[in-house]
C-alpha positions in Angstrom: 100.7 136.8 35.1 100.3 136.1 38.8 100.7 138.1 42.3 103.0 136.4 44.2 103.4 137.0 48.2 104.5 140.5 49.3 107.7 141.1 50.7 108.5 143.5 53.4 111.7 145.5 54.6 112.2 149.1 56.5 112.9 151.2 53.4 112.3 150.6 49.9 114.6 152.0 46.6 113.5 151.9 43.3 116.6 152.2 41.4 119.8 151.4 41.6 121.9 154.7 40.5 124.1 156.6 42.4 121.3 158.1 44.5 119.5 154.9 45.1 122.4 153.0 46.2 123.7 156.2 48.3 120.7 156.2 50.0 120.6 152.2 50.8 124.2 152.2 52.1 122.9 155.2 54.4 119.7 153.6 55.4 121.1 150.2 56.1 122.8 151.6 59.0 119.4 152.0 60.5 117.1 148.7 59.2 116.6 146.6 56.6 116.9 147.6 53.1 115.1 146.3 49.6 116.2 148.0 46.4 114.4 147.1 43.2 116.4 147.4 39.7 114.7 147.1 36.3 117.5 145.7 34.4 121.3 145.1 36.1 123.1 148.0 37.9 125.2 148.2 35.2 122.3 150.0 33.0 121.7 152.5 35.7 121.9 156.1 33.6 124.8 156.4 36.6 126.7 153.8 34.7 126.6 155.8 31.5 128.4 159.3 32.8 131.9 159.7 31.7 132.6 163.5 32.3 132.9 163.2 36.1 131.4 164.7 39.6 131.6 168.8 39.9 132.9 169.8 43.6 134.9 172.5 45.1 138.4 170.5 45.8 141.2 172.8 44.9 142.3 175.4 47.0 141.8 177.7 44.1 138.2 177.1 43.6 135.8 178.0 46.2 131.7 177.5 46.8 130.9 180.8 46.0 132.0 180.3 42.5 130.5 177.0 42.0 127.7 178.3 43.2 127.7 181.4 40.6 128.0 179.1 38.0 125.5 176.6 39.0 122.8 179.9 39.0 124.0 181.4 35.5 123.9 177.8 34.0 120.1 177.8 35.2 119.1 180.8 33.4 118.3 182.3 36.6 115.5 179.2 37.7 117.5 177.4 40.2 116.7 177.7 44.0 119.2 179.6 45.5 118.6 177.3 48.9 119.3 174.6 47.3 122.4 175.3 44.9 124.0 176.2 48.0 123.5 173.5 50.3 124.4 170.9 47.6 127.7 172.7 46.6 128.6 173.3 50.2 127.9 169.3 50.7 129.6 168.5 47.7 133.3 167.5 49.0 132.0 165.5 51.7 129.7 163.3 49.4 132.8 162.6 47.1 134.5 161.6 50.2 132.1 159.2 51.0 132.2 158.0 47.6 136.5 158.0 47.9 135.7 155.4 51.4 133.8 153.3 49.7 135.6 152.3 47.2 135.7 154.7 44.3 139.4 155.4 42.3 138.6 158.8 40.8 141.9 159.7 38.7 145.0 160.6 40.0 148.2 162.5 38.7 151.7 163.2 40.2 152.0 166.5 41.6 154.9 167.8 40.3 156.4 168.2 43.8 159.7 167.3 45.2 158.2 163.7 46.2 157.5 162.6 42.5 155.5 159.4 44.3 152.7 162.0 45.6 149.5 161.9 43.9 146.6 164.5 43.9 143.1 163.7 42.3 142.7 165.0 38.4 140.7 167.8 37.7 138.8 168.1 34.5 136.8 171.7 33.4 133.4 171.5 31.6 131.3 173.8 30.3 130.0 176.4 32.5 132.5 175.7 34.5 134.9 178.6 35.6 137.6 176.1 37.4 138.5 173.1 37.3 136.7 170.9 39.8 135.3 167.7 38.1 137.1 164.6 39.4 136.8 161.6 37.1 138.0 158.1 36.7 139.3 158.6 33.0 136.2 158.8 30.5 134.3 156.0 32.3 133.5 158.1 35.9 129.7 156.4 36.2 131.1 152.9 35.5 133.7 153.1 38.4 131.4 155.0 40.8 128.8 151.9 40.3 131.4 149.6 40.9 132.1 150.8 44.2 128.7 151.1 45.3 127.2 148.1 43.8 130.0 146.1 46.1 129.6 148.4 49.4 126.1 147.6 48.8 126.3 143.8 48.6 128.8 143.9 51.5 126.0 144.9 53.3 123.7 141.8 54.7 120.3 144.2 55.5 120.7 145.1 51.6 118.4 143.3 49.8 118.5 143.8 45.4 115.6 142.7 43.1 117.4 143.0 39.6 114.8 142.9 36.8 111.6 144.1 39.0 109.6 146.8 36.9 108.0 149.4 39.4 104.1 149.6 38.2 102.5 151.5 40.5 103.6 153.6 44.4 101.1 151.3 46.9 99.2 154.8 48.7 96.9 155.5 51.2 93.6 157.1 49.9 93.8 161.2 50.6 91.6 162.2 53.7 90.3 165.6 54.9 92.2 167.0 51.5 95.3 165.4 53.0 97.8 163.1 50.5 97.6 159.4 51.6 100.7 158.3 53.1 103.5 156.0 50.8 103.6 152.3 51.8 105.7 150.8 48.9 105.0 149.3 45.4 103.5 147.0 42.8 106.5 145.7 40.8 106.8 142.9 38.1 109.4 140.3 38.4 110.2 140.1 34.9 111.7 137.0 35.3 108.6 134.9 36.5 105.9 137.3 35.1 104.6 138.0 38.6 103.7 140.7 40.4 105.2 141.3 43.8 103.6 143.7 46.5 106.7 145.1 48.2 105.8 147.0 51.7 108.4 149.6 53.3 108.0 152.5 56.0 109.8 154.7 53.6 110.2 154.8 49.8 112.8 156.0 47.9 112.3 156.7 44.1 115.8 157.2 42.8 114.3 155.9 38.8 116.6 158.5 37.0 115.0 160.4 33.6 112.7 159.9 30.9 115.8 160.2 28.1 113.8 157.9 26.2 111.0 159.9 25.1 112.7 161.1 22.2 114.4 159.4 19.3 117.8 160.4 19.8 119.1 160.3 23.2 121.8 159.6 25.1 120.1 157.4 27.7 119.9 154.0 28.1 116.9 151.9 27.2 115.5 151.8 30.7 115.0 155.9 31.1 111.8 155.4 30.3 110.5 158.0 32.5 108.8 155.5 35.0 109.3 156.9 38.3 107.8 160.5 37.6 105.0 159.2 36.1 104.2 156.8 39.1 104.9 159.8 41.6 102.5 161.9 39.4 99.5 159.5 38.9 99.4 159.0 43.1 99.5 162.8 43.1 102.5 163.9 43.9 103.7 167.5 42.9 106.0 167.3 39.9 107.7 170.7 38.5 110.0 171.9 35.5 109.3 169.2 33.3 109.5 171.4 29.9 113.1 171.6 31.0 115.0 168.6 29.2 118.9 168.8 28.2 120.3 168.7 24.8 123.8 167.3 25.3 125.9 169.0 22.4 128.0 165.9 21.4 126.9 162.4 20.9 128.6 160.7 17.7 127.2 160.8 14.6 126.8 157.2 13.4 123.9 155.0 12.8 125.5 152.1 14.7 126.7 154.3 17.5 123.1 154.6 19.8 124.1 158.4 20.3 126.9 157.4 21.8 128.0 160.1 24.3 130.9 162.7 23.6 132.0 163.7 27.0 131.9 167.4 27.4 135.2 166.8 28.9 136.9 167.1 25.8 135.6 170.1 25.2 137.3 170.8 28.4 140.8 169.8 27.5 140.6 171.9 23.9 138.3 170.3 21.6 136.9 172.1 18.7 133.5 172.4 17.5 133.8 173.0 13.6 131.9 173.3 10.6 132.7 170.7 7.2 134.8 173.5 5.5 137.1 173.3 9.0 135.4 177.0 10.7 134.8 177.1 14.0 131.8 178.4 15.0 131.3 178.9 18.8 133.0 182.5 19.5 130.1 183.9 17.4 127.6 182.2 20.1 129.0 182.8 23.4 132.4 184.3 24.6 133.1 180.9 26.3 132.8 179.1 22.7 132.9 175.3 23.6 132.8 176.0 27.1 129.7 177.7 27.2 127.3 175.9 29.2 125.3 173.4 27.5 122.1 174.9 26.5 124.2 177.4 24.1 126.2 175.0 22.9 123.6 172.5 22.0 121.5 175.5 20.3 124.3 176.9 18.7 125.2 173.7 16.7 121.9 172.8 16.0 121.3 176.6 14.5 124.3 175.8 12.1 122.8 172.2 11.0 119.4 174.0 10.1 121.3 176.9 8.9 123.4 175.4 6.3 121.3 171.7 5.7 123.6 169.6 7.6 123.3 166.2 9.6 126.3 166.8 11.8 129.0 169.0 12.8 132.8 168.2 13.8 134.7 168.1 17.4 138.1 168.3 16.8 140.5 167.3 19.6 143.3 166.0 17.6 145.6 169.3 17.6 146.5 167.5 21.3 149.0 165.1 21.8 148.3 161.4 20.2 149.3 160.0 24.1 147.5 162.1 25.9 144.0 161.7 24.5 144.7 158.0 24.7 145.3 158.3 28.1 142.8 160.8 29.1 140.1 159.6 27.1 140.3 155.4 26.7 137.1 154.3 26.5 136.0 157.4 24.2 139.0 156.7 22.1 138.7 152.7 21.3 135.0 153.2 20.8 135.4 156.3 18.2 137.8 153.6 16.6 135.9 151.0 16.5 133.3 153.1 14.1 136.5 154.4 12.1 137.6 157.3 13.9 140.4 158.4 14.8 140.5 160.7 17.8 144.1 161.8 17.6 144.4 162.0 13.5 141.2 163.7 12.8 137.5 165.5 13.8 135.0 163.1 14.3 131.0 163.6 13.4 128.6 164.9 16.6 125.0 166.5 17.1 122.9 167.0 20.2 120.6 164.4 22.2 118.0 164.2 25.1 120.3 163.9 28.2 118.7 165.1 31.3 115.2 165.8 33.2 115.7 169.0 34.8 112.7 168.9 36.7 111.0 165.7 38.1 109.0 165.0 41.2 109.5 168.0 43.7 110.9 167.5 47.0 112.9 169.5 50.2 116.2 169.0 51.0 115.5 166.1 52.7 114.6 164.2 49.9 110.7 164.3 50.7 108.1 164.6 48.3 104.4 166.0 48.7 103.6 162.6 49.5 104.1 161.3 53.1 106.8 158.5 53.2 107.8 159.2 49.5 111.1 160.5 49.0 112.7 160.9 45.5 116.4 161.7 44.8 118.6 161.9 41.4 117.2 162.6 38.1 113.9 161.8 38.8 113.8 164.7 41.6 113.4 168.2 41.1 115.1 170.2 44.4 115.6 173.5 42.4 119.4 172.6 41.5 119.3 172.9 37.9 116.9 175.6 37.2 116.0 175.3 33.4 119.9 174.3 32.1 122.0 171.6 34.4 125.5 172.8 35.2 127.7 169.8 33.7 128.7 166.9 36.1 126.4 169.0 38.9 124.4 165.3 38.2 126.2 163.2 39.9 126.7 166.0 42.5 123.0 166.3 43.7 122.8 162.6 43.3 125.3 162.2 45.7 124.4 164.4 47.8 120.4 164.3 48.4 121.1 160.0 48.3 123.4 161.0 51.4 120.3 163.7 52.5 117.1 161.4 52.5 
């Protein structure tokens, strides 16, 4: 292993989620760019969301209720500061998201011009309206899409895929003062070197740590790097007991807790026990749409309860057409390990999902550490409190990306 020569650009991004590469596109408009991936864009935990991005967007819904919700979710440790100005931001940040390039779903309106389309709401858990907009079951996948080509459209963007972030390249603290951010050590994993990569501003945008734990939801590369850089050059970090349990991830030892979008939940799924009982009513008046926390305690209670390795989610009272169409990716995949969404319940029980807390930052993005900024899952603005609203990821993302 070898240092090769440093490289140099105007801001760096370790990361190359939603917030990462929101935060390049932004900050290419103003100098050069370098953003460092540890595996392909297409393993960012971005890639891996199917439920969709939670903003206000009907004229039914409004902030004040998305806002109510977002608290409640967060057991009353959110920052009220921040809650709102992300919620307020929200519709703005999907429209960037809509110009560059992103097809979230769209239905027919109904209306007397049957060619008018209006984007398709989902409800989650939590949730009191409808306000996630998806792109089917595969919402991470096509958001990437879009910005992974914006991105390369853009000549000042420079991406290191396979570069392993080792340690944040700081300043030594004077007069009790934190030593300013320069950029990073990083292996190139391809020639087993280590690059010194110098910016004026870092961005960590790393995502969580889902990999901690045995059973997660997470991709292999959650691996909890950026936090732990962030803490060991002394940056503030907060609400790290906080980790969410997502209630569904199939039950299958092929299936790599395969993720069970809360969204079906949202269109009628069931949550039952083997003898067909459901179970959720006793928990929470919201049964499956309680928000996650409940739901995810509430089946685990049963499992120890009654000595069980699984539960049932039941979806197939809906129409055989519609959960195809809603739900394709979901569908062939719960196929392809024998089950049969529309004929049947299939086998789930909670995972590791999401940091809640992270490395602690404003609203601007910046960390206790001069010239560090941190945004996504690997941040903690005070959003999510100890219980994340569902698809209120993507939502910060977006918006604190846009923010730095």
């Amino acid at each position: 292993m070898r240092h090769n020569a440093q490289l140099s650009s105007d801001f760096l991004v370790i990361g190359g989620g939603i917030a990462g590469l929101t935060f390049a596109i932004k900050a290419a408009d103003a100098g050069t760019v370098t953003v460092l991936t540890k595996a392909g864009s297409s393993e960012a935990n971005t890639a891996y969301a199917q439920g969709g991005i939670a903003s206000v967007w009907s004229v039914d819904d409004s902030f004040e209720s998305h806002i109510e919700d977002t608290l409640r979710a967060g057991a009353g440790l959110c920052d009220r500061a921040a809650v709102e100005t992300i919620v307020r931001e929200g519709p703005e940040a999907v429209r960037e998201l809509i110009r560059l390039g992103t097809r979230f779903t769209r239905v027919e309106t109904g209306g007397p011009d049957d060619s008018e389309l209006e984007y398709d709401l989902g409800k989650e858990g939590g949730h009191s309206h409808r306000r996630v907009l998806h792109a089917q079951d595969l919402t991470g996948r096509e958001i990437m899409r879009a910005l992974t080509e914006a991105a390369a459209a853009r000549p000042n963007i420079r991406t290191l895929e396979n570069h392993v972030a080792i340690n944040l390249l700081v300043e030594t603290a004077t007069a009790g003062k934190p030593g300013a951010c320069w950029g990073v050590y990083a292996l190139d994993r391809s020639t087993h070197e280590i690059r010194k990569v110098i910016s004026r501003a870092t961005m960590l945008a790393t995502g969580g740590a889902g990999k901690v734990y045995l059973y997660t939801t997470n991709p292999d590369i959650a691996s909890g790097d950026g936090v732990a850089m962030a803490y060991r050059a002394g940056a503030a970090v907060a609400n790290l007991e906080f980790y969410q349990f997502h209630p569904t991830c199939l039950y299958h030892p092929a299936a790599k807790s395969f993720l069970i979008s809360e969204a079906l939940r949202g269109e009628g799924a069931i949550l039952k026990l083997p003898d067909g009982t459901a179970f959720m009513k006793r928990y929470h008046p919201d049964a499956e749409l309680a928000p996650r926390d409940v739901v995810a305690r509430a089946i685990d209670s049963e499992m120890k309860r009654r000595g069980l390795d699984f539960v049932y989610l039941d979806l197939s009272h809906r129409d055989a057409d519609f959960i195809r169409r809603r739900f394709p990716n979901i569908f062939k995949r719960c196929l392809s390990f024998g089950y049969d969404l529309t004929k049947g319940p299939i086998p789930v029980v909670p995972a590791a999902h999401y940091m809640c807390g992270g490395v602690q930052t404003d609203l601007d993005g910046r960390s206790s550490i001069p010239r560090l900024y941190a945004a996504g899952e690997v941040a903690m603005t005070g959003l999510h409190g100890a219980n994340r609203l569902a698809s209120n990821s993507l939502l910060e993302a977006a918006v604190m990306g846009r923010r730095g």
